[in-house]
C-alpha positions in Angstrom: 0.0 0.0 0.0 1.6 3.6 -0.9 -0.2 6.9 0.1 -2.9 8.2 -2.4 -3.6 11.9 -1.8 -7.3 11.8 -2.4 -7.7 15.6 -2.3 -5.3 16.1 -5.2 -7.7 13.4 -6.9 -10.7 15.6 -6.1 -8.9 18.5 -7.4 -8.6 17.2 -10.7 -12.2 16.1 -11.5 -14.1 18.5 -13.9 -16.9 20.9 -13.0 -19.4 18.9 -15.1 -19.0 16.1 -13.2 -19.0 17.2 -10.4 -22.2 19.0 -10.2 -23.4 15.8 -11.6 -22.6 13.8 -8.2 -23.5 16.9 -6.3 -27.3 16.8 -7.8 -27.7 13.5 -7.4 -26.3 13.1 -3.5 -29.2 16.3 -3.4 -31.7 13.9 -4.8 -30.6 11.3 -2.4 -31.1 13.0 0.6 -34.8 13.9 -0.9 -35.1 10.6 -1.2 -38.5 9.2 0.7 -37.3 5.8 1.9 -34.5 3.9 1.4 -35.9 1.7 -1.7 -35.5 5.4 -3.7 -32.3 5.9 -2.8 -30.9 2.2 -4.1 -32.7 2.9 -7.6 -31.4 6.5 -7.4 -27.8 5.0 -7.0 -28.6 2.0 -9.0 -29.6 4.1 -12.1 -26.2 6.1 -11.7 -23.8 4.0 -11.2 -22.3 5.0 -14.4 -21.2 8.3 -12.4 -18.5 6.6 -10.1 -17.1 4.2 -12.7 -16.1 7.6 -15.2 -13.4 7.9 -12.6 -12.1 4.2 -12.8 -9.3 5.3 -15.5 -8.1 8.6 -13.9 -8.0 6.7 -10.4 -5.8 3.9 -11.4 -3.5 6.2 -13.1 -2.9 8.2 -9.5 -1.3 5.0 -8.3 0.4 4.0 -11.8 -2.1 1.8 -12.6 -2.1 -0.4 -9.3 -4.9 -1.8 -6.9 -4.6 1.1 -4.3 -4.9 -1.9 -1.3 -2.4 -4.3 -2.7 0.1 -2.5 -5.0 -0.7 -5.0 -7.7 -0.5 -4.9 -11.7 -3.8 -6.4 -12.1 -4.5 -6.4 -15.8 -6.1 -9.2 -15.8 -8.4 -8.2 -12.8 -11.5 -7.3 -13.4 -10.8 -3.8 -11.4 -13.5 -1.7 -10.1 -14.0 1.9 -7.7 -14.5 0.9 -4.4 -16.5 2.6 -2.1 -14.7 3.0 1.1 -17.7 3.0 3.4 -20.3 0.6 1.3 -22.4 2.3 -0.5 -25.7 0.5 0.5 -25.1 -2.1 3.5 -22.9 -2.8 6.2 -22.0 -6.3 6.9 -21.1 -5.4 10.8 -24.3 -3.5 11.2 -27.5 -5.0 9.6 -29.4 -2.1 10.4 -27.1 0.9 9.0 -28.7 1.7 5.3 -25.2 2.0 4.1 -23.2 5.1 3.6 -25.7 5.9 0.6 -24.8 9.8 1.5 -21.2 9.4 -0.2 -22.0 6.9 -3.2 -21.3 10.1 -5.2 -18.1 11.7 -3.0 -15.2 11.0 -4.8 -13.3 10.9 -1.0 -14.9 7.8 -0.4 -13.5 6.3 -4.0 -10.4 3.5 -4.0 -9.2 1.8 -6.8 -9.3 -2.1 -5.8 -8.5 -5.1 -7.8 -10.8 -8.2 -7.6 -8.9 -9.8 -4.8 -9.4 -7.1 -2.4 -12.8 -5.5 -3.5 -14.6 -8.8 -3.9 -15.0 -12.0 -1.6 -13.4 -15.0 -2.8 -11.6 -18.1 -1.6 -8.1 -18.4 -3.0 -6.8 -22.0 -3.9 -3.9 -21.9 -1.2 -6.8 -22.1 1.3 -7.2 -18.1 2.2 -10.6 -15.9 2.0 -11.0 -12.3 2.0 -12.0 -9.7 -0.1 -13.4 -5.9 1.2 -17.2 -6.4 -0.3 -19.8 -4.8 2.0 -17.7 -4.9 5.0 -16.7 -2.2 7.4 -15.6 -3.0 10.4 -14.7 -0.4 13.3 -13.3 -1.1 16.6 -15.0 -2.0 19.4 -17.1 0.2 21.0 -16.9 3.0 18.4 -20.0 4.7 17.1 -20.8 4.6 13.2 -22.3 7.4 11.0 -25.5 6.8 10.2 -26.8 9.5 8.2 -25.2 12.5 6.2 -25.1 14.6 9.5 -22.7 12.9 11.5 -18.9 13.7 10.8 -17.4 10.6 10.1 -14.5 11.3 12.3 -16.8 10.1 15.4 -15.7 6.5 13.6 -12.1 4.7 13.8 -12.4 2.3 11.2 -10.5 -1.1 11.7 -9.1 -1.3 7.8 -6.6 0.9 7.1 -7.0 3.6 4.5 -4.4 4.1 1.6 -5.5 7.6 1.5 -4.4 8.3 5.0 -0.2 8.7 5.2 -0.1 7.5 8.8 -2.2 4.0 8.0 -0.4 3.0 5.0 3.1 3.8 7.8 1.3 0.9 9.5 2.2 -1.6 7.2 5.8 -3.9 7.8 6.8 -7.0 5.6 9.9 -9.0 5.8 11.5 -11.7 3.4 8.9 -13.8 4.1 6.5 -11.3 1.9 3.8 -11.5 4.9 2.2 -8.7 6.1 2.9 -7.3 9.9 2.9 -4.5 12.2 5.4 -1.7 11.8 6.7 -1.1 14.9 6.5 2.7 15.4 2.6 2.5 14.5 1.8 0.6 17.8 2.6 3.0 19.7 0.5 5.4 17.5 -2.4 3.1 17.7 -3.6 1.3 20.4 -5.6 -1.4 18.2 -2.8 -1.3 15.7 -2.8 -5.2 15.9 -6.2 -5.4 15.3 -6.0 -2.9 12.5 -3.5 -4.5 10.3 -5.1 -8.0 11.0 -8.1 -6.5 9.9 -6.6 -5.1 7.0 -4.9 -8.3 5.8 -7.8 -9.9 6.2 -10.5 -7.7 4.0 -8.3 -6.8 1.5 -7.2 -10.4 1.3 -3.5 -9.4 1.7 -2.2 -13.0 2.7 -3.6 -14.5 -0.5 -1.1 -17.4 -1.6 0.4 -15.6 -4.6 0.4 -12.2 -3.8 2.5 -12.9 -0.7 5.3 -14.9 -2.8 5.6 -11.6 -5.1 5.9 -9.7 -2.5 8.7 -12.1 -1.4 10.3 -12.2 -4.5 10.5 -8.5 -4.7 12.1 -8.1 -1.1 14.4 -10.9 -2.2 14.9 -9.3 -5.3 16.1 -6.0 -3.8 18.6 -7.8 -1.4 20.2 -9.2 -3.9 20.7 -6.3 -5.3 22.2 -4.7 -2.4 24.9 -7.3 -2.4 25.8 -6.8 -5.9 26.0 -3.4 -5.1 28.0 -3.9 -2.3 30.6 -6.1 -4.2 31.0 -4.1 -6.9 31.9 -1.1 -4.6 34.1 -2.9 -2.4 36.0 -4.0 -6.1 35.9 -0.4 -7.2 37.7 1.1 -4.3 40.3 -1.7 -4.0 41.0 -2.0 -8.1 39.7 1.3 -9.3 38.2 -0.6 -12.1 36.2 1.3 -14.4 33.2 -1.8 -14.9 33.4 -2.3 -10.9 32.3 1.7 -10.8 29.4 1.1 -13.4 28.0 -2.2 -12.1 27.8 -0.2 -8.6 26.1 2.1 -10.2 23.8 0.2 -12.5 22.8 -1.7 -9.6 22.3 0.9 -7.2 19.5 2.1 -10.3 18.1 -1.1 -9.9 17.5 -0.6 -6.6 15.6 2.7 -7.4 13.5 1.9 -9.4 12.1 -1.4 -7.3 11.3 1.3 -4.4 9.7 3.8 -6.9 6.2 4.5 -6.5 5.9 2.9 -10.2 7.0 -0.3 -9.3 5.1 -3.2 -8.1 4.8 -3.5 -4.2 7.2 -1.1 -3.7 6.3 -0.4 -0.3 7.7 -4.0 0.2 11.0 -3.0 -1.7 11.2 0.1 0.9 10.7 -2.2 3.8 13.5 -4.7 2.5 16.0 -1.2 2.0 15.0 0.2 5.5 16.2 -3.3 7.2 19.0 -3.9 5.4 20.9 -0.5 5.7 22.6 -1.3 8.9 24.1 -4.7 7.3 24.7 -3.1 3.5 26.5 0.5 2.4 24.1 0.3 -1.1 20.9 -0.1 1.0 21.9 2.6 3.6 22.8 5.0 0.4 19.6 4.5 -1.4 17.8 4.8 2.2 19.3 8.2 2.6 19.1 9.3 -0.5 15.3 8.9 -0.9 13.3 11.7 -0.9 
């Protein structure tokens, strides 16, 4: 997960559009019962899904949840709050006030927007669930700030959740250390998180061990080259540093695939390796 700044989104949508969502979350809070709101959001759905192009491209193209290429995903805009149930809460109508805010928009690949069971024997999948911690109270209608909620999944558009996130070379998923103390439930949270967004599905946490792997081994043949550079002064020593320390870049660049994993596997591995403490510093 890598930090999606949903305001600068919002500040590139047209006028048209939105005006468009504006009249129709007018016409939703008009709305006599709940059965007219679903057709209302039913019969507009077209509205939300104009955006699926320009949100993908704000994380290079990847599932905001799992930093994953998913071309062959069947990728969709995810409402953050469910648009029209809760699973947790049979009785909440859904968060039909913000079907049409484009701050309650994520771009999700199937795994993580939709419930399934993965042939290595794990489930998950967001779908109509939103969890919050014990004890907290849930919006119900348009007039309560949402900030009276502390959601359990953690939101990519929120710099301090997606900080919550750790992997090692085993490509799971864990706690960063700093973020418990932060977070009280910061446990619970990221457990959560794995969970919905179906995190600790069978492939996706071997490519995310590949790529910490990957970057390792990168380090070390950065490493070698520079330790043959200073003692030789070799010319090729110099540029295979130097071609692998670009290497390294571009596995932590927000373009790249899990690349949050690739920062994780610099970040522990600069205390043991010169290339991994160089491209740690140097990244800005």
């Amino acid at each position: 997960m890598i930090f999606i700044d949903i305001q600068e989104v919002i500040s590139t949508l047209g006028e048209d559009w939105k005006k468009e969502a504006q009249l129709i979350t007018k016409k939703l809070k008009e709305a006599k019962n709940e059965a007219e709101r679903k057709t209302l959001i039913a019969e507009h759905e077209g509205v939300w899904r104009q955006l699926k192009s320009k949100l993908s491209a704000f994380a290079h193209h990847k599932c905001w949840y799992c930093e994953t290429f998913s071309y062959r995903s069947d990728n969709s805009v995810d409402h953050f709050r469910p648009k029209l149930r809760v699973y947790e809460d049979k009785g909440h109508p859904g968060y039909w006030w913000l079907a049409f805010s484009p701050a309650n928009y994520r771009f999700a690949c199937t795994f993580c927007n939709s419930r399934r069971h993965d042939v290595g024997g794990t489930s998950g999948g967001k779908h109509d669930h939103f969890p919050l911690v014990d004890g907290s109270p849930r919006a119900v209608d348009p007039y309560t700030p949402l900030s009276v909620e502390n959601p359990l999944l953690l939101d990519p558009c929120w710099k301090s959740d997606v900080a919550a996130f750790w992997f090692d070379d085993t490509g799971e998923v864990s706690v960063n250390p700093p973020f418990k103390e932060m977070d009280d439930h910061a446990e619970e949270k990221v457990d959560a998180s794995r969970h919905f967004y179906h995190l600790d599905q069978v492939s996706l946490v071997e490519a995310r061990r590949r790529v910490y792997l990957r970057v390792l081994s990168l380090c070390d043949q950065a490493d070698d080259s520079f330790i043959s550079w200073q003692k030789t002064k070799d010319h090729s020593a110099k540029m295979a540093f130097r071609e692998a320390m670009n290497a390294i870049a571009r596995m932590r660049d927000r373009t790249a695939e899990h690349s949050a994993v690739a920062h994780c596997a610099i970040r522990g591995y600069r205390h043991s390796s010169i290339s991994a403490s160089l491209s740690y510093d140097s990244a800005a």
